[in-house]
Phi, psi and omega in degrees: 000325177297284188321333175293307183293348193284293197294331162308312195307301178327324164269008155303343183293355190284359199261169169092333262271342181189167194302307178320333190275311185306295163341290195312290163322321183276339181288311174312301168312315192324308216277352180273338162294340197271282212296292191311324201291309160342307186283308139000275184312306206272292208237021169286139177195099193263154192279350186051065213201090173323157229336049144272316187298293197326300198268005160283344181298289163298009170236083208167282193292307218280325188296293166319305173310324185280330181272009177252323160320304167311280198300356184250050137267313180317300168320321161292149163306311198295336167293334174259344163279328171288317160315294185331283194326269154020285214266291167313325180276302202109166148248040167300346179286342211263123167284194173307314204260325183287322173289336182289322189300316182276339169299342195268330176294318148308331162306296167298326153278354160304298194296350167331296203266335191262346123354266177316326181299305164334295199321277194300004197248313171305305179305343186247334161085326214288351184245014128286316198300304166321300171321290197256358164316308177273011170250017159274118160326109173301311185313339206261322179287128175325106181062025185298151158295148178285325176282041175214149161224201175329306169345284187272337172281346185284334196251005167296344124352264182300347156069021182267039204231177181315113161002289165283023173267356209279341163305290155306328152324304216260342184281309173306314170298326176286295187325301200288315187285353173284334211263321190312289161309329187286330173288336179256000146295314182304329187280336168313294205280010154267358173267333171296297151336288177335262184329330165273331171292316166308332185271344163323299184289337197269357159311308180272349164259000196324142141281007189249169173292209176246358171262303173325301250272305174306356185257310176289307209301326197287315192299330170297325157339278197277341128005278154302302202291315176283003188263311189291321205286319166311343193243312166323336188264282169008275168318307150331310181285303149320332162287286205320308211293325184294293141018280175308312163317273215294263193283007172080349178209179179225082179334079174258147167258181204286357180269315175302350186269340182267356188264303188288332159276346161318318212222100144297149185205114195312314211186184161253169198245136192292179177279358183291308214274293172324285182327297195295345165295311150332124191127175181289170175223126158261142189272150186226181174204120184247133186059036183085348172233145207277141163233108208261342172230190132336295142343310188280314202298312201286303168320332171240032167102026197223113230257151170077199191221010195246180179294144174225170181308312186310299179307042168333122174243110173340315204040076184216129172250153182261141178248000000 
């Protein structure tokens, strides 16, 4: 049972997973601080107005948080890798505990951003203060008139209310905003946790060393960076030749005329070859020796995605 939870645990390692995911994460919150404060400024407006305030409040904070949510699921790689996988594999590869772990690893970097927003929306209080003005109990307030109700607290907001209200006003508003705030320190500070425990578990469960760990990350890195910058050229060259082929000559300028004699380029790479690159990656190890991608794996001959007699598989996913 240790050795399950131990091998589960490893793929808490995609959230967190390198510095480069850490940047990456605090610009997002930065940029996400910006937009609320904008929307704020520009376009928060409560209508004042019994139960209009509740789902105007609560579509203030939820909505925006679900489209940012939405769009850094769109953003993970693993999210279209997994689609892949899903759609060439199957998850047959996969256990139970392993697909949950990796939808939760996408989740958790989706989640950065409509996170921050929430905070910050709790920490400025006013699209709580809207929600709940008119579900404060008259009864709870100093001298409140008995002839006002929801009615008149619903407009509190809006600082539209009687002279001799005003006392309540400024009571009601400390009040909703205390509570407000006290929800986004609480809400910090669970994500804080959150987040030390994961780099905790994913420290302690690693299989790889701390150097190893740091060797992949790079090699996956410059990986990319030599797959895109290869294909952008690739592809270039392939058009010009098709180009050519069509209209009999090709316009190039002097730097694309040097990539085509540089780079002859035979052909295309079948659809067999795409697939196998493609997809979720678990690191394996064959025979004792590290297979750090797809990539890696196709190069050197080594087929599927699950443990084989040869094979060792880890179960540690690249983030």
């Amino acid at each position: 049972m240790a050795a399950l939870i131990a091998e589960n645990f490893r793929f808490l390692s995609l959230f967190f997973k390198s510095k480069d995911v850490m940047i990456f994460n605090g610009l997002v919150a930065l940029g996400t601080v910006g937009s609320e404060e904008l929307f704020s400024v520009v376009a928060f407006n409560c209508p004042c107005s019994p139960a209009r305030n509740y789902i105007y409040g609560l579509a203030a904070i939820g909505v925006p948080a679900l489209a940012l949510f939405l769009i850094g699921v769109m953003w993970n790689n693993h999210t279209w890798n997994l689609v892949a996988e899903c759609h060439k594999r199957g998850t047959k590869n996969f256990s139970a505990a392993a697909t949950f772990l990796l939808f939760g690893s996408i989740l958790g970097r989706a989640s950065v951003a409509p996170i921050t927003w929430s905070v910050i929306s709790l920490l400025r209080g006013e699209a709580y203060i809207c929600a709940l003005s008119e579900f404060v109990k008259p009864s709870s307030l100093d001298k409140f008139p008995a002839e006002y109700g929801a009615e008149v607290l619903a407009k509190f907001p809006c600082r539209d209310v009687p002279a001799n209200l005003t006392k309540s006003r400024d009571e009601v508003t400390r009040r909703l905003r205390y509570e407000s705030q006290l929800f986004g320190w609480l809400l910090i500070g669970i994500v804080a946790v959150l987040v030390f425990l994961t780099k905790c578990l994913k420290h302690c469960c690693s299989p790889l060393s701390y150097r190893q760990e740091a060797y992949w990350a790079q090699y996956r890195s410059n990986e990319d960076k030599l797959f895109r910058r290869t294909a952008e050229v690739h592809s270039r060259i392939l058009a010009a030749k098709n180009v050519k082929q069509f209209f009999g000559f090709v316009a190039l300028d002097k730097e694309e005329k040097e990539l085509v004699q540089e780079f002859p380029v035979e052909g295309v790479q079948p659809s067999p070859q795409w697939n196998a690159i493609t997809g979720v990656y678990i690191y394996r190890e064959n025979k004792g020796f590290p297979l750090y991608s797809r990539l890696h794996k196709w190069a050197k001959g080594v087929e599927g995605n699950g443990p084989t007699p040869e094979g060792h598989e880890l179960l540690f996913l690249a983030s």
